[in-house]
C-alpha positions in Angstrom: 0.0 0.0 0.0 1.3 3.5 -1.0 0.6 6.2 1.7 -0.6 9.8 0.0 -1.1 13.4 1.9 -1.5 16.7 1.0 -1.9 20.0 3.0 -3.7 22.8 1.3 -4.1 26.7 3.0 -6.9 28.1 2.3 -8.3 32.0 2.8 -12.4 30.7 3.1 -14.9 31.3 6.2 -14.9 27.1 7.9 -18.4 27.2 6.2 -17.4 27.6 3.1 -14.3 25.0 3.4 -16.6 22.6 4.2 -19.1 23.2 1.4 -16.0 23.1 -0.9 -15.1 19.9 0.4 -18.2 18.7 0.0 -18.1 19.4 -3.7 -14.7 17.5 -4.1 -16.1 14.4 -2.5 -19.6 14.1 -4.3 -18.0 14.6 -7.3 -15.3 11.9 -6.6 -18.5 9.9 -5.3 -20.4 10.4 -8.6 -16.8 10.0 -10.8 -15.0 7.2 -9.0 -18.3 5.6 -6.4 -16.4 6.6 -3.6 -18.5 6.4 -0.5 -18.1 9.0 1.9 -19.7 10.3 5.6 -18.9 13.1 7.1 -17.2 12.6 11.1 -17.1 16.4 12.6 -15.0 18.3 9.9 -13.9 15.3 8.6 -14.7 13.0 5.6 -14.1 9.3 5.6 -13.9 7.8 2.1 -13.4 4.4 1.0 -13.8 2.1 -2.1 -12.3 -1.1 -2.9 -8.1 -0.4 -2.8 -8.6 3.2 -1.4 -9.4 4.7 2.0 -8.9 8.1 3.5 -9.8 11.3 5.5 -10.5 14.4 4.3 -10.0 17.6 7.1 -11.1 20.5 6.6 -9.6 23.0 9.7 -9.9 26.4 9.7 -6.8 27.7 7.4 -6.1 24.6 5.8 -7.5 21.0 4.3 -5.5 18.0 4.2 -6.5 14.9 2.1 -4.6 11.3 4.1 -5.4 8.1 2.1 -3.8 4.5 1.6 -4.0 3.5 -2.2 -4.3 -0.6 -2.7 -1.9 -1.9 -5.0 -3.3 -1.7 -7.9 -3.5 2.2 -7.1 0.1 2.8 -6.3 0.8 2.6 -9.5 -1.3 5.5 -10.5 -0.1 8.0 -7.3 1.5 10.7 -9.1 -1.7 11.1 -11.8 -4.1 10.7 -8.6 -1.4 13.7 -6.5 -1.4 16.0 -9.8 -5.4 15.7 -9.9 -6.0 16.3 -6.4 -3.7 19.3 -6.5 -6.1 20.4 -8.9 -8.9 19.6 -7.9 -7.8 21.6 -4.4 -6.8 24.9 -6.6 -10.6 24.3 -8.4 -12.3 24.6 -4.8 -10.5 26.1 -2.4 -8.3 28.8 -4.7 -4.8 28.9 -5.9 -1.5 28.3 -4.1 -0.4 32.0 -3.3 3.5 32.3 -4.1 
């Protein structure tokens, strides 16, 4: 199992973090039938050779997941499109 996280800042109200991360996981729900629940300001998500957390805190969001084997292979494509799905919902690295 390959171990992937990433830490994202974000400038929005915790409301608004939240309904961002929201977006990200229905639409990996309705893309990918990843099951998710919310815990708190988290979101637990799982499929068959993928499992995770999503937290949302007040300044940042950080995405934690364990990819199956068949997965691995595929980290870098899967880091590249959650950085951009991050940029897409909660705004734009700041240099």
């Amino acid at each position: 199992m390959a171990a992937l996280s990433i830490v994202k800042k974000h400038r929005l109200s915790h409301k608004q973090a939240k309904a961002a991360a929201e977006k990200v996981a229905h639409d990996l729900h309705t893309r990918f039938q990843i099951d998710y629940r919310w815990e708190g300001d988290n979101i637990a998500f799982e499929r068959p050779g993928l499992s995770g957390e999503l937290q949302v805190g007040r300044d940042d969001v950080r995405l934690d997941c364990k990819l199956g084997f068949l997965l691995s292979a595929l980290k870098p494509a899967i880091e590249k499109e959650v950085h951009k799905e991050f940029d897409r919902h909660f705004g734009a690295s700041k240099a």
